[in-house]
N, C-alpha and C positions, 0 to 999 in steps of 0.2 A: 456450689452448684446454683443456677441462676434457677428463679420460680419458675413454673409451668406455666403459660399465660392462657390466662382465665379470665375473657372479658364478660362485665356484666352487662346488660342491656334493660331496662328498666322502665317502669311508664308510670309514671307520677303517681302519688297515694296507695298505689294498689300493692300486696303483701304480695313475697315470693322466697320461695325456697329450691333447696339445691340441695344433694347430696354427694359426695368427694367419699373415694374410696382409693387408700392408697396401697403401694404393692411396692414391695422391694425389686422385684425383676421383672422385666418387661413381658411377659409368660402369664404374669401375676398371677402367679402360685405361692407365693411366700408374702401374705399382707404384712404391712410396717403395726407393729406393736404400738399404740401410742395408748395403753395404760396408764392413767396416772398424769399424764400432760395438759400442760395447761394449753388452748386450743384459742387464739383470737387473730380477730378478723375485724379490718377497718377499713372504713369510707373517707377519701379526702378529696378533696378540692384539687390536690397537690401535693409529690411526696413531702412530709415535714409541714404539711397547713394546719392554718387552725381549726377550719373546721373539722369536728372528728365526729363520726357513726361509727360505734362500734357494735356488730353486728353481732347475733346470740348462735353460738357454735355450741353443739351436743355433739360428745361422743357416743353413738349409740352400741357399737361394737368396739374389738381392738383396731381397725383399722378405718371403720367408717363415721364421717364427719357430716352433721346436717347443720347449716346456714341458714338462718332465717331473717326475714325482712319484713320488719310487723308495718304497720300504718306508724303506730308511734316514732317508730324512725323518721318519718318525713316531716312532723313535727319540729324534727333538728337541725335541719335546713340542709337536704340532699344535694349537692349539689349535681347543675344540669351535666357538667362535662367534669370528671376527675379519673382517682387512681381507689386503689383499695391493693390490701394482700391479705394473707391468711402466715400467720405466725404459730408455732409449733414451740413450744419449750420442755422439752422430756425431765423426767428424774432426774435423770444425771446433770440438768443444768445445758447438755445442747441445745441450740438454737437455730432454726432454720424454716424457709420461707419457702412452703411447697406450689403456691401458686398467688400470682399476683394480676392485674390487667388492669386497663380502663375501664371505665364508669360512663356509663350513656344513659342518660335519662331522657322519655319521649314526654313532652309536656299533657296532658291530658284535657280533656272540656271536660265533663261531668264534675261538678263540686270542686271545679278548678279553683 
């Protein structure tokens, strides 16, 4: 199944956060279990680049996911236009990518 597309939109230096709550049916009555999963999320330039942000994902519940985007991150050199997705790896070793998108960074003045 292809990712959700989840575009980011961004303005230079400044932190931001997100929360992702996922659901097994579209009703979403029955949230996805991801107990025990390992939960990563990256920034690229381009799928397969070098540049990599990898972004701080908490599971705070069984199905809720919080993304954060510190300042230190743009220390790593954000790039203005790229991709990112979010990677899921359960216990059992499945693998799947519930949501991906573009990267749009708005340049900023203040302590540009």
């Amino acid at each position: 199944m292809a990712p959700s597309n989840y575009k980011l939109n961004l303005y230079r230096g400044d932190s931001a956060s997100w929360t992702f709550k996922f659901w097994k049916d579209d009703a979403k009555t029955q949230p996805v279990d991801l107990t025990n999963a390992v939960i990563e999320a990256e920034i690229r330039e381009k799928p397969s680049g070098t540049t990599i942000i990898s972004l701080d994902c908490v599971l705070t519940s069984q199905n809720v996911v919080d993304v954060k985007l510190t300042p230190a991150h743009w220390l790593k050199g954000i790039p203005e236009k790229g991709v990112w997705d979010m990677q899921v790896t359960l216990p059992d070793g499945t693998v799947y990518s519930p949501l991906a998108g573009a990267v749009t960074v708005t340049l900023d003045v203040t302590d540009s």
